[in-house]
ROZA-893872 format. One record per residue: z, x, y of N, C-alpha, C, CB in turn; residue in three letters; residue number from 1. Coordinates in steps of 0.2 Angstrom, whole numbers, plus 5000, padded with zeros to 4 digits. Atoms other than C-alpha are relative to their C-alpha. Glycine has a CB too. Layout:
// ROZA-893872
REC;nw;nu;nv;caw;cau;cav;cw;cu;cv;cbw;cbu;cbv;residu;num
REC;Z;X;Y;Z;X;Y;Z;X;Y;Z;X;Y;ALA;NUM
...
This chain:
// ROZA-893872
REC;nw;nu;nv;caw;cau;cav;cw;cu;cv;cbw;cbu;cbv;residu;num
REC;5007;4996;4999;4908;5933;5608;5000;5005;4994;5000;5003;5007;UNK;1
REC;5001;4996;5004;4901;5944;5597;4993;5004;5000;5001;4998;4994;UNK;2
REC;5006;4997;4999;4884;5950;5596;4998;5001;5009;4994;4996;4996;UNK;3
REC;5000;4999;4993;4879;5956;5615;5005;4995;5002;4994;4998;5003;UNK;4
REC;4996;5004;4995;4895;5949;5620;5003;5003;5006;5006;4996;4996;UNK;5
REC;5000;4999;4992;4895;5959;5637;4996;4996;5003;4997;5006;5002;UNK;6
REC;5006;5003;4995;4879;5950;5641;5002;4993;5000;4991;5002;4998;UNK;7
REC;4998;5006;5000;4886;5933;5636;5006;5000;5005;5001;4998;4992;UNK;8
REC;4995;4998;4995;4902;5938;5645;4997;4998;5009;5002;5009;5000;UNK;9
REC;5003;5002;4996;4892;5941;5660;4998;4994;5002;4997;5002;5000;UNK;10
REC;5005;5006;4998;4881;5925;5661;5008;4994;5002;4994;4997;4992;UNK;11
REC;4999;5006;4999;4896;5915;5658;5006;5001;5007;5003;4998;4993;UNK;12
REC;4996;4999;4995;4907;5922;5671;4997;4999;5008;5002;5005;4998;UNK;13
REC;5004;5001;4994;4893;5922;5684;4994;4994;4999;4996;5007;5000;UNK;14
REC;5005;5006;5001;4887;5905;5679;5001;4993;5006;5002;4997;4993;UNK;15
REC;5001;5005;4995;4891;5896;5694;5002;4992;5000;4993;5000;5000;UNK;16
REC;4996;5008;5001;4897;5879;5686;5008;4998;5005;5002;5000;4989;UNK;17
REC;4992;5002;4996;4915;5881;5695;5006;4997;4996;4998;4994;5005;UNK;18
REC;4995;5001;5007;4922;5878;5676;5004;5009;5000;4992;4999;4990;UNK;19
REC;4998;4996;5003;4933;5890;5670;4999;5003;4994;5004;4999;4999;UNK;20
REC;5003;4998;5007;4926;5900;5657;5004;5006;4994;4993;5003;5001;UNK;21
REC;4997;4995;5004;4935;5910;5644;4997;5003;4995;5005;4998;4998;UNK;22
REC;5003;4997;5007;4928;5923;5632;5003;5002;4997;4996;5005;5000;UNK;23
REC;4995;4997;5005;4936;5929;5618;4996;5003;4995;5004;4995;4996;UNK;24
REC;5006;4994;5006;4929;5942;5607;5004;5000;4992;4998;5011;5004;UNK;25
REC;4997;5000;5006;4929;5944;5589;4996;5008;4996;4998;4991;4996;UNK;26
REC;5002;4994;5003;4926;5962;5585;5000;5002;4993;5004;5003;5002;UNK;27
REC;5004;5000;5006;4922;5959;5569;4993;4997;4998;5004;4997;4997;UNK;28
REC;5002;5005;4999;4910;5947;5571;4991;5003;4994;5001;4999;5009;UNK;29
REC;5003;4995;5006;4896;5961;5559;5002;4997;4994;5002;5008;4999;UNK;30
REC;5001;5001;5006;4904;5956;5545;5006;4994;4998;5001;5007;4996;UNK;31
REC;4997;5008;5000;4915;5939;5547;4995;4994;5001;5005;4999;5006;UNK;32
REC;5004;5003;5001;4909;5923;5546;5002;4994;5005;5001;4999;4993;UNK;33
REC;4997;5004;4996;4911;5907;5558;5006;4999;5001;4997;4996;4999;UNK;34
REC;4992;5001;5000;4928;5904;5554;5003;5002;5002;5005;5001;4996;UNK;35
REC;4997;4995;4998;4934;5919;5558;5002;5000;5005;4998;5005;5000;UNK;36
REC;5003;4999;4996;4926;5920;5575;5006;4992;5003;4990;5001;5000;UNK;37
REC;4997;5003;4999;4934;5902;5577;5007;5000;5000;4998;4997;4997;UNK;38
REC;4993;4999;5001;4951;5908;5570;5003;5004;5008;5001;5004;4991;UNK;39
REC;4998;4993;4997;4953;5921;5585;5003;4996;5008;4993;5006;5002;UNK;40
REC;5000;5005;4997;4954;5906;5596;5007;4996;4999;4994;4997;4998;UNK;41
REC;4996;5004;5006;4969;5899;5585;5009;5000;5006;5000;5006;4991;UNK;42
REC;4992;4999;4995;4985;5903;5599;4997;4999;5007;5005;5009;5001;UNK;43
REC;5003;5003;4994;4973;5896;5613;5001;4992;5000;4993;5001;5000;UNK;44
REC;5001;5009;4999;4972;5877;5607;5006;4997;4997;4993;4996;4996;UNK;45
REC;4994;5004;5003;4985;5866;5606;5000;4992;5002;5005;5003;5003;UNK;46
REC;5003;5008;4997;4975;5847;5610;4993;5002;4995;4998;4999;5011;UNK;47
REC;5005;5002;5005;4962;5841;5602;4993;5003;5000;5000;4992;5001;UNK;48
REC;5006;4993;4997;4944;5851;5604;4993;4994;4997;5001;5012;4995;UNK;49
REC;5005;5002;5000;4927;5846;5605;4994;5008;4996;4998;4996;5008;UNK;50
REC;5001;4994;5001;4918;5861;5595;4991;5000;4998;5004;5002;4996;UNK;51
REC;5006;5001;5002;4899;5864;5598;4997;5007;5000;4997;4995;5005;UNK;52
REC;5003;4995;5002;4888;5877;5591;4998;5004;5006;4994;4998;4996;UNK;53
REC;5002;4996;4994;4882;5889;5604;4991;4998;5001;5003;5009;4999;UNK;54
REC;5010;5001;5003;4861;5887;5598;4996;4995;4999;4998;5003;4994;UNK;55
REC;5004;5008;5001;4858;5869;5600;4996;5000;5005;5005;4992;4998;UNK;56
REC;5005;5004;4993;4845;5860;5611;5001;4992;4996;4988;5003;5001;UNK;57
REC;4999;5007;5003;4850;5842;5610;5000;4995;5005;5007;5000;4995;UNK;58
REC;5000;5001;4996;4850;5826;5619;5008;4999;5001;4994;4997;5000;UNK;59
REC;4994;4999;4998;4865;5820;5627;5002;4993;4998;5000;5003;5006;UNK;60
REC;4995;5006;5003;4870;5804;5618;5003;5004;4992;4994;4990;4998;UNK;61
REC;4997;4994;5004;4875;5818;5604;5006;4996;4999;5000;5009;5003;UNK;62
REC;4991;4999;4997;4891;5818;5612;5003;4994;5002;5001;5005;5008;UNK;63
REC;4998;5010;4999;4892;5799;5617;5003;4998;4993;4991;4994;5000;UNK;64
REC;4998;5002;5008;4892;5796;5599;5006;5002;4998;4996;5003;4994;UNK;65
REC;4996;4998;5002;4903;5807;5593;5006;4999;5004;5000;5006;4997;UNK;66
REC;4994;5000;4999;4916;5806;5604;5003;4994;5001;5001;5003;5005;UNK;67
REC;5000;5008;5002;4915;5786;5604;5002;4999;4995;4994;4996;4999;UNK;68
REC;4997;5002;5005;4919;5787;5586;5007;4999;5001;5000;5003;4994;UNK;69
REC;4994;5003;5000;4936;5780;5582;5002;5004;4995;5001;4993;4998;UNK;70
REC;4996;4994;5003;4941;5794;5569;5001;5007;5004;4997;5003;4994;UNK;71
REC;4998;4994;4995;4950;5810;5576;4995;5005;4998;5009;5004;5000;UNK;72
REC;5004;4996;5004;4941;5819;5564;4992;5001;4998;5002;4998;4996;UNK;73
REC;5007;5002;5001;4922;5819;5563;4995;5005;5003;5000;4994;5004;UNK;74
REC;5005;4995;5000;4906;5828;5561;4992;4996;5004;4998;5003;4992;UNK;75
REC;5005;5005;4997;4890;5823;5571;4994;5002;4994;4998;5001;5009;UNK;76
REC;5008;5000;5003;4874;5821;5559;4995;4999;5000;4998;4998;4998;UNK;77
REC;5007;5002;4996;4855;5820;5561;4996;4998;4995;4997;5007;5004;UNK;78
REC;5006;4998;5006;4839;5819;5551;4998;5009;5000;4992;4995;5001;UNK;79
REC;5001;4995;5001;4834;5834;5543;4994;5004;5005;4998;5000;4993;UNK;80
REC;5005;4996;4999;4826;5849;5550;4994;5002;4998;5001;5004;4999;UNK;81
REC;5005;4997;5006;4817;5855;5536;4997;5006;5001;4995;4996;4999;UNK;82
REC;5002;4994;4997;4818;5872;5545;5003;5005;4994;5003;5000;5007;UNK;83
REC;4997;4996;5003;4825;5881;5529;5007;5004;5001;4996;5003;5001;UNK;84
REC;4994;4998;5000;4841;5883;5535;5005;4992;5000;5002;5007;5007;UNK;85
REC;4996;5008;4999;4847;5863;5536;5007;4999;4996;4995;4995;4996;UNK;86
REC;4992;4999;5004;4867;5861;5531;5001;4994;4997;5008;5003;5006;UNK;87
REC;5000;5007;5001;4866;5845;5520;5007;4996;4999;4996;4999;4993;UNK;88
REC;4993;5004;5001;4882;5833;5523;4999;4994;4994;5003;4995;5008;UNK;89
REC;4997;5007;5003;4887;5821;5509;5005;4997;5002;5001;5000;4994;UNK;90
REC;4993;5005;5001;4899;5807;5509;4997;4995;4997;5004;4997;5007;UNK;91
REC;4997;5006;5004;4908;5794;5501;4997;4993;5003;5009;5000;5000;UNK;92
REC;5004;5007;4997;4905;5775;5506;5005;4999;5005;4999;4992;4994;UNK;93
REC;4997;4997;4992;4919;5779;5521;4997;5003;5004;5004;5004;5000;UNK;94
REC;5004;4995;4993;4907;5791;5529;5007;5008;4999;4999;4994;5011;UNK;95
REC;4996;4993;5002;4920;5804;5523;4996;5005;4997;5006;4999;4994;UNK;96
REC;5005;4993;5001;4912;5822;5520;5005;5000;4994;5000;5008;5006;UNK;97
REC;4996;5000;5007;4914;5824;5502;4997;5007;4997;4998;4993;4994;UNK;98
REC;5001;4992;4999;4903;5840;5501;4992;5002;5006;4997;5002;4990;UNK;99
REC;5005;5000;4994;4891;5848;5513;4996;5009;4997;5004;4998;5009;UNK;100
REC;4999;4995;5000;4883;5865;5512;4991;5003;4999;5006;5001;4996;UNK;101
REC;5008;4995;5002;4862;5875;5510;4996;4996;4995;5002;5009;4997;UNK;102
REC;5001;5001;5008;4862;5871;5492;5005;4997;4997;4999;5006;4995;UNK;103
REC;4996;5005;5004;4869;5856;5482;4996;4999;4996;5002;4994;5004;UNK;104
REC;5001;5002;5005;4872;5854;5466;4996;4993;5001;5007;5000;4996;UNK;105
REC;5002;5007;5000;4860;5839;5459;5004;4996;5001;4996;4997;4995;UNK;106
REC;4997;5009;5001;4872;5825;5457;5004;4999;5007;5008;4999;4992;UNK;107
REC;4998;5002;4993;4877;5827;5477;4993;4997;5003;5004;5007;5004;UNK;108
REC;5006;5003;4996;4858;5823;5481;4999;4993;5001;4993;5003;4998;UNK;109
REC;5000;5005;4996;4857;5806;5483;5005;4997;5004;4999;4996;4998;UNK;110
REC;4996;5000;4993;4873;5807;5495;4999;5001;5005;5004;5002;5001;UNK;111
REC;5001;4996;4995;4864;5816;5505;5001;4997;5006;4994;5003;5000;UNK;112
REC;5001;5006;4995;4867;5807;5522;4999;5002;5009;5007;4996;4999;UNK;113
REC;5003;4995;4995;4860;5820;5535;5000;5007;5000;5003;5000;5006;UNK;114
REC;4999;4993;5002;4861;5837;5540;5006;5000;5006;4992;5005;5000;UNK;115
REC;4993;4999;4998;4876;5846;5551;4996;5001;5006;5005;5005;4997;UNK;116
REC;5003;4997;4993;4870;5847;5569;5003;5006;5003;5000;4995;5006;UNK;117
REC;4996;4994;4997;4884;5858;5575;5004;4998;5007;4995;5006;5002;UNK;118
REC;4993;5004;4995;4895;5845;5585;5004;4995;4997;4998;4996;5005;UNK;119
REC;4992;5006;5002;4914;5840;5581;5004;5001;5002;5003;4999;4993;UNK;120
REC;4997;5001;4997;4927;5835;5585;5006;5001;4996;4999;4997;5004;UNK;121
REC;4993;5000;5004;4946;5839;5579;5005;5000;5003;5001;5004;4997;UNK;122
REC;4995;5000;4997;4963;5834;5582;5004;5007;5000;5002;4995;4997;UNK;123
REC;4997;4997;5001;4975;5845;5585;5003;5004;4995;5001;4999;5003;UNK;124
REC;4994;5001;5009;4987;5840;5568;4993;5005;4996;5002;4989;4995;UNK;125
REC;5005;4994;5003;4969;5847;5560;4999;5007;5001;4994;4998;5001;UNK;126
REC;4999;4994;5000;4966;5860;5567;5005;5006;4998;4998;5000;5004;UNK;127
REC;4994;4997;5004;4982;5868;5561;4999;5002;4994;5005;4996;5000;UNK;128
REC;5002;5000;5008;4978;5863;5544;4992;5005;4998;5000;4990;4998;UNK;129
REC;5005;4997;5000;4962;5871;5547;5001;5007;5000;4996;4999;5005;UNK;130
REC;4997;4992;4998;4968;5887;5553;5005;5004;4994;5007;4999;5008;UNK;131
REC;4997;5000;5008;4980;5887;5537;4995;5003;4994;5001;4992;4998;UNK;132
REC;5005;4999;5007;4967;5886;5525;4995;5006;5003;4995;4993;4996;UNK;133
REC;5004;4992;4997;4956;5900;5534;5005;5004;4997;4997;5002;5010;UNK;134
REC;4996;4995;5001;4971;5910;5533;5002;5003;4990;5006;4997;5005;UNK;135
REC;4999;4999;5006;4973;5909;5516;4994;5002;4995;5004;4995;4999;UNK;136
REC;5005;4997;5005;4956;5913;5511;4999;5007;5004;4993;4995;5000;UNK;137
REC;4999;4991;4996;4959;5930;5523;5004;5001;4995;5005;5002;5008;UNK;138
REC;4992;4994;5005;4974;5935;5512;4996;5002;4993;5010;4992;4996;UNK;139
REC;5004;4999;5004;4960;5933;5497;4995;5007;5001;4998;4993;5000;UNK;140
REC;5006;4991;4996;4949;5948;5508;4994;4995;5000;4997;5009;4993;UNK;141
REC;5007;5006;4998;4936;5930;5513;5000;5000;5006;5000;4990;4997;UNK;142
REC;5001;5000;4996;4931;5934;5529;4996;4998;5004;5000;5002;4999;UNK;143
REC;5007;5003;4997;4915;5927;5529;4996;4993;4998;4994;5006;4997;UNK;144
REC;5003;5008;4999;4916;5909;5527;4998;4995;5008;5006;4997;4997;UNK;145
REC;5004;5004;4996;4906;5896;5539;5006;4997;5000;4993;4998;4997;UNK;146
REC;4993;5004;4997;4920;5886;5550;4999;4992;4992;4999;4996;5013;UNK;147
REC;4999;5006;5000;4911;5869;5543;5002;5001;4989;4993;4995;5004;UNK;148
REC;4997;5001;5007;4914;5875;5524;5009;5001;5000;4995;5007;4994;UNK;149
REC;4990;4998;5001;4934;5879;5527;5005;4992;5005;5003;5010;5007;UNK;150
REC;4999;5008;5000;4932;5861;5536;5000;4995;4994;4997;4999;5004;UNK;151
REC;5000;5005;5005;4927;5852;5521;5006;5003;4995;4992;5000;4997;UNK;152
REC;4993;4999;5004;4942;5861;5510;5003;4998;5003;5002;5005;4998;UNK;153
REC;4993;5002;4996;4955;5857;5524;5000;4993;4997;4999;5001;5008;UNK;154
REC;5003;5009;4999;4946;5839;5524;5005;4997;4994;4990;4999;4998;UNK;155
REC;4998;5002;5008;4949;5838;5505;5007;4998;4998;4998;5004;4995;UNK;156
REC;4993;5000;5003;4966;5842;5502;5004;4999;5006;5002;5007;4997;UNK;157
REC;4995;5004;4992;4973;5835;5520;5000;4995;5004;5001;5004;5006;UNK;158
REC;5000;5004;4995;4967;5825;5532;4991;4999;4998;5004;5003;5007;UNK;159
REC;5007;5002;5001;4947;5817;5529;4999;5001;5006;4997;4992;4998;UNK;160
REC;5002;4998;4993;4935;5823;5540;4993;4993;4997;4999;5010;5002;UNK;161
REC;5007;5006;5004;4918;5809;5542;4996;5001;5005;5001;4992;4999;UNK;162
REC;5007;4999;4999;4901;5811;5547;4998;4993;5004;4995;5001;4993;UNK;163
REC;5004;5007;4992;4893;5801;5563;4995;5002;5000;5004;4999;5009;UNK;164
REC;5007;4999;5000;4876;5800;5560;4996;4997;5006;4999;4999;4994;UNK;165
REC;5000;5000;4994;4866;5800;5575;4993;5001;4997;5004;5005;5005;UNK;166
REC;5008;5002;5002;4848;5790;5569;4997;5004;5007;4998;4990;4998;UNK;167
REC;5005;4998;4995;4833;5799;5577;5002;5004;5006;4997;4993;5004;UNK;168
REC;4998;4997;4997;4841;5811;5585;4997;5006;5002;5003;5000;4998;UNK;169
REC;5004;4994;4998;4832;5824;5597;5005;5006;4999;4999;4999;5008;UNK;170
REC;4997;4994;4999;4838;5840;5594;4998;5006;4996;5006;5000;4999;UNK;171
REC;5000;4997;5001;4837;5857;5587;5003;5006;4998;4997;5000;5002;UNK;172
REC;4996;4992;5001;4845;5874;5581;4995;5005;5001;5004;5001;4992;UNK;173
REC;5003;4995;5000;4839;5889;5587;5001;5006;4999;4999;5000;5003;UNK;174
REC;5000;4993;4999;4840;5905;5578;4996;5006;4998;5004;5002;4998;UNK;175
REC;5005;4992;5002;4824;5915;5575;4996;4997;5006;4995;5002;4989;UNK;176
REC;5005;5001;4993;4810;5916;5588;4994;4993;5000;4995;5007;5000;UNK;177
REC;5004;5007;5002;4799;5902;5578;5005;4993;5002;4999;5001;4992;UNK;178
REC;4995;5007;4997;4815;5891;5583;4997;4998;5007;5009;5002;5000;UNK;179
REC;5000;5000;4993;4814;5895;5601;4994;4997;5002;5000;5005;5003;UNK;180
REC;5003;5002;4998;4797;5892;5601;4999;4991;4998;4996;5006;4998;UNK;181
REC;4998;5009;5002;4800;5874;5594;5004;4998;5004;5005;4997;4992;UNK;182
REC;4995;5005;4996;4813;5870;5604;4994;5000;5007;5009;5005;5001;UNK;183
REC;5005;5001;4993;4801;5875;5620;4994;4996;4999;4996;5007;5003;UNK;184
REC;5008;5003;5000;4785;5866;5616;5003;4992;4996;4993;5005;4994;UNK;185
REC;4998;5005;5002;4793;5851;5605;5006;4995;5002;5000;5002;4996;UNK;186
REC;4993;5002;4999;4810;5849;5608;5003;4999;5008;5005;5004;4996;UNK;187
REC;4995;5002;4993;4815;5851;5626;4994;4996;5004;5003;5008;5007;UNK;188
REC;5005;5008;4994;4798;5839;5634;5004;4994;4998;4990;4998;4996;UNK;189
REC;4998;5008;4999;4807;5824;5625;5005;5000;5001;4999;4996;4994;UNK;190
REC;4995;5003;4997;4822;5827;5631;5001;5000;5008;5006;5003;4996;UNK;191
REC;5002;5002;4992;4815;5826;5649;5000;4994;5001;4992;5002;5002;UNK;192
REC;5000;5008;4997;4818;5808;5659;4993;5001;5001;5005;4998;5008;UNK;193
């Protein structure tokens, strides 16, 4: 948690699912970056993790997919937003993430092969190697990198991570009020039976 993470605390603890919920706060969370917030988490897991953005509206074959792939390793992909914040994934002809990220150099744009929805999955052996390389961009004073950019360097120099693109896919990211208002009027009617 970080931003109102009393009130996130709250909800999750008083949410009635009958799940165990754990919060973990990242009192830095002002001036770090996803990684971080991720890294604090890092003497909790020790099995393989399903890791999903907190600000999606999406439907629920998302998660079918990805977790149907056959790599340990893997990002779920969509068509573009075109909401001004879209995280473009390239890959190779493996579906290996070869660069991903806001703004790509030209000679990555016709790799382009979606955008990053904010659901993956990782093996444990990864995540290690993940945790590694974050750490070593801390020792640098990089606090404020994004998990899936310190994924694609892990990727590179260790273990491939790959992109499971997920045609026609309902979903959304929500973080300004114009989002929300997309997601209510557009996005959650079609993902009504």
């Amino acid at each position: 948690t970080g931003y109102l993470g009393g009130l996130v605390r709250q909800q999750a603890e008083g949410s009635g699912t009958g799940m165990r919920i754990v919060c973990v706060d990242n009192p830095d969370y002002g001036r770090t970056g996803s990684m971080y917030s991720l890294s604090q988490l890092r003497g909790m897991l020790d099995d393989d993790i399903v890791l999903i953005e907190s600000d999606l509206l999406f439907e629920a074959r998302a998660l079918n997919l990805l977790l149907g792939a056959p790599q340990s390793n893997a990002v779920l992909t969509a068509g573009l937003l075109n909401n001004g914040d879209d995280v473009y994934v390239c890959t190779n002809g493996n579906a290996q993430i070869i660069c991903l990220g806001k703004t790509l150099p030209d000679i990555y744009g016709p790799k382009v092969t979606g955008c990053l929805v904010g659901i993956s999955k990782f093996s444990a052996g990864f995540l290690q190697h993940l945790f590694a390389t974050a750490e070593q961009d801390y020792s640098r004073g990089r606090l404020d990198y994004h998990y899936e950019e310190c994924v694609l360097r892990a990727s590179l120099g260790h273990t491939p991570v790959y992109a499971v693109h997920a045609e026609g896919l309902v979903w959304t990211e929500i973080d300004t009020m114009q989002d929300l208002r997309n997601a209510a009027q557009a996005v959650y009617p079609r993902l009504q039976p």
